[in-house]
N, C-alpha and C positions, 0 to 999 in steps of 0.2 A: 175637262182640263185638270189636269194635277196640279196639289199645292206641290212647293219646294220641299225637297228631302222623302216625298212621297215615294213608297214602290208599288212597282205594279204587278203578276202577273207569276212567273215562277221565278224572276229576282226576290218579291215579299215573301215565295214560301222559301226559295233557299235561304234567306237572310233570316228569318225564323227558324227553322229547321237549325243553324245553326246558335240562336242563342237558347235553344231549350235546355244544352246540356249547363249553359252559363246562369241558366235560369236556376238550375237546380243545387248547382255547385252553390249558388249563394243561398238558398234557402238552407243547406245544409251549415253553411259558416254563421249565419245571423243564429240558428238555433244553437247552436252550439256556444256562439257567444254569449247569447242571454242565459246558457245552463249554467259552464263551466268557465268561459272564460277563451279567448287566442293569445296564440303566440305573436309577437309583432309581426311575422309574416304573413300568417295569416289574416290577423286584420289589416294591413295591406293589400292583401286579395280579396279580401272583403271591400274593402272600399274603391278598389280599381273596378273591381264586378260590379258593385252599386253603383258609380259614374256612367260605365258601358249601359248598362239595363235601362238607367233614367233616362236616357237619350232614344229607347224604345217600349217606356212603360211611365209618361210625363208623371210629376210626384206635384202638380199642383203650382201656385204660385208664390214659388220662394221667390224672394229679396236678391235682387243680381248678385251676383259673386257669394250669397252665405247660403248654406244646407241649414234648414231651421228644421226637419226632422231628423231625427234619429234612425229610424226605421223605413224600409223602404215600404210603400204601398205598393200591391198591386189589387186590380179589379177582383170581386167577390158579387154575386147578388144571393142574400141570404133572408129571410122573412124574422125579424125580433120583434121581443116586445119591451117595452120601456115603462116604469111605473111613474109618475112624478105625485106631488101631492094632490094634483088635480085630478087623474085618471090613470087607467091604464092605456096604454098607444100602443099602436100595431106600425111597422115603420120598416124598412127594406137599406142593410146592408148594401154598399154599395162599392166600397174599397175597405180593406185590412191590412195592417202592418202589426209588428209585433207587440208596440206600442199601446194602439190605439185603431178605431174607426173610423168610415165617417155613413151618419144614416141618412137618407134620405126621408124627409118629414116637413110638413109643410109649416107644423107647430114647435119648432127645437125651444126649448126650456132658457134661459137667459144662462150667460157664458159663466163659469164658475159654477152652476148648479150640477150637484153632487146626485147619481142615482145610482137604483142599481136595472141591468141590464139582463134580462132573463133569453138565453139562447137554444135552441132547441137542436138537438144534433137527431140527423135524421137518420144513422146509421141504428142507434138506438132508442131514441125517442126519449134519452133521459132532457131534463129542462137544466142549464147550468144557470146561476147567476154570476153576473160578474161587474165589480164598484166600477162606475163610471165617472167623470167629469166632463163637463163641458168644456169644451177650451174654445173651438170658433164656431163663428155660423157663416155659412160660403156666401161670402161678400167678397169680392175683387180690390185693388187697390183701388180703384177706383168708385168703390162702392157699389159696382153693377151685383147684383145673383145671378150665379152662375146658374145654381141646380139650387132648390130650399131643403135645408137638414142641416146638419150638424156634425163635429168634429168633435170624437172623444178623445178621452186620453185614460188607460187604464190606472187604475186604484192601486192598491197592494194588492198583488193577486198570491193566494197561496198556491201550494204545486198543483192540485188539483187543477185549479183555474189556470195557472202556469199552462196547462200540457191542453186546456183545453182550447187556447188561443195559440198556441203551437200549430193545434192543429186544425184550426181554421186558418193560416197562412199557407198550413201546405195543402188545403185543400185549395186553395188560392192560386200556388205554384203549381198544379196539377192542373186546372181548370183553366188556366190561361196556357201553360203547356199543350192540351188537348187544343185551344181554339188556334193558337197558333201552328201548329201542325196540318 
């Protein structure tokens, strides 16, 4: 049995097939926004496109009626590592936005704790680090766990770091492109 609002069949690939170009169009405007800057049309269409997408890529459990992120997530599974004062942690990427992560970890570090986040790009194999904060740990309003990990939220990133969370969104955009197709 199907939930409500569920597709099935070659309805879900046509209905995918045609948000990929919308998928992309917005990944090109969020970057863009975070470098340079939109014109109010465009962040208009930025934000129309983020409406559309959310209602096919859920962003989590905002507050009825308020957007409490900035940035839209979509799905990433990526392998980091995490340092705190206690150890070093091996922990799995699990959604990215431009903003911010969230890892799945069975140990997240208490909310507000500051670290840094060492990333391993596999096209090169260089290691980045990148400041992190804690901001939630996935607990529902009602207090249930969803999934155990954590919710960053990036630091000052220089350009470096800039281009290098750039570019794990679009490998993001591409990788949910691909699965949707």
């Amino acid at each position: 049995m199907r939930r409500p609002g569920e597709e099935t069949g070659m309805v879900a690939r046509a209905s995918m097939t045609r948000l990929l170009p919308l998928l992309r169009e917005f990944g090109a405007l969020d970057k863009r926004r975070c470098r340079e800057g939109l014109t109010p049309s465009e962040y208009q269409r930025l934000m129309d496109l983020k409406h559309t997408l959310s209602k096919h890529y859920p962003q989590g459990d905002a507050p009825e009626g308020a957007e409490r992120r900035q940035h839209m997530r979509l799905p990433l599974r990526l392998l980091v590592q995490y340092k705190t004062r206690d150890a070093l942690h091996d922990a799995v990427i699990t959604n990215v936005s431009r903003g911010g992560l969230f890892i799945s970890t069975a140990f997240p570090p208490e909310i507000g704790t500051q670290f840094t986040l060492c990333i391993r790009i596999d096209a090169t194999g260089e290691a980045v680090d990148l400041p992190c904060e804690v901001v939630s740990h996935n607990v529902g309003r009602d207090f249930s766990t969803r999934a155990l990990g954590m919710g960053l939220r990036f630091g000052n990133l220089n350009e470096s770091q800039r281009a290098v969370v750039d570019g794990l969104f679009d490998i993001a955009v591409e990788q949910t492109a691909d699965q949707d197709a």
